[in-house]
C-alpha positions in Angstrom: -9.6 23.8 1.9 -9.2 26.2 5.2 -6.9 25.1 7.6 -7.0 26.5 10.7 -4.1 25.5 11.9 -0.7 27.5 11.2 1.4 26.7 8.6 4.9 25.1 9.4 7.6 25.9 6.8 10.4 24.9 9.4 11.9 21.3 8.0 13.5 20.9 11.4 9.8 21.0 13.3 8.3 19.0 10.8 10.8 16.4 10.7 11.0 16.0 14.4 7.1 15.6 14.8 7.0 13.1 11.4 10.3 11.4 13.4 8.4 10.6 16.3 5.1 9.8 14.8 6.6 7.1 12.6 9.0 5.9 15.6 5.3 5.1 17.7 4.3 2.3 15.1 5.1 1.7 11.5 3.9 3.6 9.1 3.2 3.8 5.5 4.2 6.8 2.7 0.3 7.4 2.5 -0.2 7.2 6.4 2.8 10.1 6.6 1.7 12.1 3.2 -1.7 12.7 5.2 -0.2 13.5 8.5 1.8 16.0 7.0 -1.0 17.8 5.2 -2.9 17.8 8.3 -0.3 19.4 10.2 -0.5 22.0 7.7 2.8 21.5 6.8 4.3 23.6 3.7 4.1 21.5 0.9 7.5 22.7 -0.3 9.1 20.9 2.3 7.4 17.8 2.1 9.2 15.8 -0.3 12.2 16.5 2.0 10.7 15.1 5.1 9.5 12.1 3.4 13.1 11.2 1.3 14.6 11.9 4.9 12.5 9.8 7.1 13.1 7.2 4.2 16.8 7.7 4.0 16.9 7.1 8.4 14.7 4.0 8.4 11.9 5.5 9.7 9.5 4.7 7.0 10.0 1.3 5.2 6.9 -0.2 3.2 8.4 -3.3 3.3 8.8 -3.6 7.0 5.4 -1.8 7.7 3.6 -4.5 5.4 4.8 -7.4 7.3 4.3 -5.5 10.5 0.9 -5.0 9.0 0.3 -8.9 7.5 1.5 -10.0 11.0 -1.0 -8.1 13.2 -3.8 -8.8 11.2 -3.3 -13.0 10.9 -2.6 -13.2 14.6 -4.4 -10.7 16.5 -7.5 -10.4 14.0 -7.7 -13.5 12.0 -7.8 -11.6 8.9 -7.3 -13.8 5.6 -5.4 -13.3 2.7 -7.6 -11.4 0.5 -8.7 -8.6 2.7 -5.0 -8.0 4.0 -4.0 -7.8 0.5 -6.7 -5.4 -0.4 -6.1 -3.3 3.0 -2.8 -2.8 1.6 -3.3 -2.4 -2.2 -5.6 0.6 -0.8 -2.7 2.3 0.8 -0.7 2.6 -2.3 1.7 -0.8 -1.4 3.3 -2.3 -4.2 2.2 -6.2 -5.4 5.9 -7.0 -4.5 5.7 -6.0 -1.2 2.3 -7.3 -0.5 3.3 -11.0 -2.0 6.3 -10.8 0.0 4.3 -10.2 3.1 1.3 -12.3 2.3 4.0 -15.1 1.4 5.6 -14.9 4.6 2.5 -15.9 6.9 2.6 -19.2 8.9 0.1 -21.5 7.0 -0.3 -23.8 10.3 -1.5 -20.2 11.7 -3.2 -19.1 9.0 -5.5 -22.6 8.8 -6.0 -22.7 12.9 -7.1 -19.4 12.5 -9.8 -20.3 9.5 -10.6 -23.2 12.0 -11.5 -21.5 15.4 -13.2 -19.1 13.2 -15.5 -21.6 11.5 -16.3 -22.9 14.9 -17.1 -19.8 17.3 -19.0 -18.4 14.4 -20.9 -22.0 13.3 -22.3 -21.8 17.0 -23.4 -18.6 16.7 -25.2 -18.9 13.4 -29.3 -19.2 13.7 -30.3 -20.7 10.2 -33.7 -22.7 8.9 -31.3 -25.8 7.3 -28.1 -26.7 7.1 -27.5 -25.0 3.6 -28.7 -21.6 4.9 -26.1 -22.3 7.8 -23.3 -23.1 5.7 -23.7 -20.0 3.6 -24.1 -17.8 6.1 -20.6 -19.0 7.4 -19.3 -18.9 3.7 -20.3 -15.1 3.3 -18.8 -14.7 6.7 -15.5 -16.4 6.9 -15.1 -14.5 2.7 -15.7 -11.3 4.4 -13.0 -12.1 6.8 -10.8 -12.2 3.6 -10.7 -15.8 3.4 -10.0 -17.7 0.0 -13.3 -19.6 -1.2 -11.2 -22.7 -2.0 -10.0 -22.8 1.3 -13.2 -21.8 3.3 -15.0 -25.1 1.0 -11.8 -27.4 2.1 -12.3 -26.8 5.6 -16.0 -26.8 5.9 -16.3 -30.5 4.5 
């Protein structure tokens, strides 16, 4: 593939520009592997940059997948299942995801299902009652929630 833009075989440039790209928001290995290839970096040197922003605490999986479980439960009301899949499709391990899934606030975690089942019941336009309750079903499972827990709360 053509890249127009110049290559950069100078670790100190790179490093600086994958420095303060990481220090804006965490980041994960994949977020930075792409990044670098965009810049056009020379892929000699990109192992390097990576073990180094590792080795000075800019990049840490760990920390960016509770960063990540954390914004999703409480600014988007994701559930479980779609956090875990947004981060098995970035290359986190299952360690790392279970430790950040198990460190969400159930109380949290359950309001959220709750104000979700009842802005989006009001919305719903259904013939009957069952067409209305699976309509919110495939909802609230697209939102990532668990079916077990979805059926709990709707009864």
């Amino acid at each position: 593939m053509f890249n127009p833009k110049p290559l950069i075989i100078d670790f100190n440039i790179a490093f600086e520009k994958a420095a303060r790209f990481c220090a804006y928001q965490e980041r994960c290995h994949r977020d930075i592997e792409r990044r670098l290839q965009e810049w056009n970096v020379d892929i000699d040197i990109q192992d390097e940059i990576m073990a180094e922003l590792i080795q000075q605490n800019f990049l840490n999986e760990e920390r960016f997948a509770q960063a990540f479980v954390s914004g999703k439960v409480n600014i988007k009301r994701w559930g479980k299942n779609k956090i875990t899949y947004e981060l098995r499709s970035r290359n986190i391990s299952d360690y790392i995801i279970n430790k950040a899934i198990g460190q969400i606030d159930e109380e949290q975690y359950l309001l959220n299902l709750k104000t979700l089942i009842q802005l989006k019941n009001s919305l719903i336009i259904a013939k009957n009652d069952f067409e209305k309750r699976m309509k919110l079903i495939k909802y609230l499972a697209s939102r990532g929630y668990e079916t077990s827990l979805i059926n709990d709360n709707l009864d």
